[in-house]
C-alpha positions in Angstrom: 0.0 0.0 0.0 1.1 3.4 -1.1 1.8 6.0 1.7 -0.7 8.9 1.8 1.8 11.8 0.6 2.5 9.4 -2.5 -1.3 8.8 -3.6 -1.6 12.9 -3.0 1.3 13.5 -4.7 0.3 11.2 -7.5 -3.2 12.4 -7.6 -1.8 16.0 -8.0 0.7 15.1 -10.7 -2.2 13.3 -12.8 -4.1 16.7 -12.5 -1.5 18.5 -13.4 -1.1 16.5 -16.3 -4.8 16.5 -17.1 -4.8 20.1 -16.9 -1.7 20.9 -19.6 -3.0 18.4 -21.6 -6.7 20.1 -21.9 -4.5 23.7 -22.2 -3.1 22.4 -24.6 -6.5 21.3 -26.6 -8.0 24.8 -25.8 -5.3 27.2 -27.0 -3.8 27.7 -30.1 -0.4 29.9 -30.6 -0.3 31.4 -34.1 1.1 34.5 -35.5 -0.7 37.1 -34.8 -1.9 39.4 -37.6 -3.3 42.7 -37.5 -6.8 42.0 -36.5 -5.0 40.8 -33.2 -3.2 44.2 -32.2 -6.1 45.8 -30.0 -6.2 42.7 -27.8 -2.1 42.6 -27.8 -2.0 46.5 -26.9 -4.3 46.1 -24.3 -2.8 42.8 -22.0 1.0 44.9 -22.6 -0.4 47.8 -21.3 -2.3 46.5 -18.5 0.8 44.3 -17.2 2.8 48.1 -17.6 5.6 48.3 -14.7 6.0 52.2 -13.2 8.3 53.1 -16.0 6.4 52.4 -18.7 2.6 53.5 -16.9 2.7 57.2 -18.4 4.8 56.3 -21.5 2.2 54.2 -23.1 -1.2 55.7 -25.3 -4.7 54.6 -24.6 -5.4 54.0 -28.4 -4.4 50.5 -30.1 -4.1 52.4 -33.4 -0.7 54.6 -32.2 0.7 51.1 -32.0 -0.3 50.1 -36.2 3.1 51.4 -37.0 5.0 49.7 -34.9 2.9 46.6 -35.3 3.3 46.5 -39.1 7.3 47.0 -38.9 7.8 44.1 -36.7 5.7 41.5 -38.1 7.0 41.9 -41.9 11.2 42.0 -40.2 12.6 38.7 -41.1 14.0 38.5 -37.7 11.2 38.9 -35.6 7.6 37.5 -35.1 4.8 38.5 -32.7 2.6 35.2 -31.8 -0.3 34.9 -29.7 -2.3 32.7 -27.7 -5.9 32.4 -28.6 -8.3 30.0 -26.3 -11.3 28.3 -27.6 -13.1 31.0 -28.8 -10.1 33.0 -30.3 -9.9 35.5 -27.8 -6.4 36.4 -27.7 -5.6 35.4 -23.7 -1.4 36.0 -24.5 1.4 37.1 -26.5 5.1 37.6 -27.3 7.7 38.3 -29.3 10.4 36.6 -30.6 13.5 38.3 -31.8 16.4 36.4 -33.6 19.7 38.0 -32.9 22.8 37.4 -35.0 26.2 37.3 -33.6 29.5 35.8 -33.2 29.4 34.3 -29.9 28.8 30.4 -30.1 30.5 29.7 -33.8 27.9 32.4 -34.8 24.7 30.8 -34.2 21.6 33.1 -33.5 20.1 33.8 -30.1 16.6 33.6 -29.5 15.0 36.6 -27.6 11.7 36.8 -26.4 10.2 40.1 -25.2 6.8 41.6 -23.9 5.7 38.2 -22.9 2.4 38.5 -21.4 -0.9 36.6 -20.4 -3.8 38.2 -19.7 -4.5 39.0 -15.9 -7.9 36.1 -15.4 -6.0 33.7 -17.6 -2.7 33.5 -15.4 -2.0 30.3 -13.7 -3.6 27.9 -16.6 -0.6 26.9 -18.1 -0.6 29.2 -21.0 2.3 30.9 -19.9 3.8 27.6 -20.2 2.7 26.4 -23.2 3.9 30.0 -25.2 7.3 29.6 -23.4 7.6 25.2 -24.9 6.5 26.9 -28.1 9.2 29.6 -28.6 11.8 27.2 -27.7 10.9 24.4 -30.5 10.6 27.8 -32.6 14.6 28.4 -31.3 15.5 24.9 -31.6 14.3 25.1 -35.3 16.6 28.1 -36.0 19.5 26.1 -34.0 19.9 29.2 -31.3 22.4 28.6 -28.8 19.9 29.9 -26.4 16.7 31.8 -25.3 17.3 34.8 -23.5 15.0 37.6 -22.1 14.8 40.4 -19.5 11.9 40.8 -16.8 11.3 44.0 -14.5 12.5 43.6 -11.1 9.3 44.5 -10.0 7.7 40.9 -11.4 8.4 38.7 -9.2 6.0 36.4 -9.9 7.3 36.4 -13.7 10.5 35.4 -12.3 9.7 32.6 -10.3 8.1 31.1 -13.3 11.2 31.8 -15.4 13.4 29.7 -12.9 10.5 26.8 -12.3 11.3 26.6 -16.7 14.6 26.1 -15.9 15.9 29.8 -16.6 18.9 31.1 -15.1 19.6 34.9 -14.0 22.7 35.0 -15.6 23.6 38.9 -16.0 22.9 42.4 -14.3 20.9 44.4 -17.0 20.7 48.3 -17.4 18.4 50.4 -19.2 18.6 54.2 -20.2 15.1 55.6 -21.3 15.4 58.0 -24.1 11.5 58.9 -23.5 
């Protein structure tokens, strides 16, 4: 007979595993096209840290620009997460950078990685993180790197429990 923690820990592990397999069923990561940039605007902005809170605009359009240079660089794509009913529920971006460390191989960056506030803790998070690695492995990147605001400390512990490393000291100068 199996000890009570084991049959809890068991029971939660085949939940778990119930619960990433029906994330997985309800979500779909594509690229995200224009039709998606309202919904993208809006979860960046509401996760906004202090530095960013009066830099940002209230209208989705003053981001078109922006939007439209990105997604046709040959470098970069914008994805998001769409659930059942193709609301988009996350999003991120995906920057290949060239360079000579590691016999030249690219570097996968990911920035303004985001899940909407009432979708957190479903495994999406998860599931856009598996799928920009396999979209790194694909371009053979020595690595993915990206940078989080000190003040998300939540963001980082779910970093490390992916297996992330905080490997450097980063610094920002604002030209805004």
């Amino acid at each position: 007979m199996m000890p009570l923690a084991c049959v809890l820990s068991t029971g939660l592990l085949g939940a778990l595993s119930e619960m990433r397999r029906k994330v997985k069923t309800e979500i779909e990561i594509q690229k995200a096209d224009l039709s998606h940039l309202q919904d993208i605007v809006a979860i960046i902005n509401a996760g906004a840290t202090r530095i960013r809170q009066d830099k940002e605009f209230d209208d989705w359009q003053d981001y078109r620009a922006a939007f439209e240079a990105l997604v046709a660089a040959p470098e970069v794509d914008i994805y998001v997460a769409l659930n059942g009913i193709g609301e988009v529920v996350g999003t991120y971006q995906i920057h290949f950078l060239k360079g000579l460390a590691f016999r030249g191989r690219p570097r996968a960056e990911l920035e303004s990685v985001h899940v909407r506030s009432d979708q957190r803790g479903k495994g999406i998070g998860r599931l856009m993180m598996e799928h920009a690695e396999e979209l790194a492995r694909a371009q053979n990147a020595c690595m993915v790197q990206l940078t989080s605001n000190r003040e998300r400390e939540g963001s980082h512990q779910f970093y490390r429990r992916l297996g992330y490393d905080q490997s450097h000291l980063g610094y920002k100068k604002m030209m805004i």
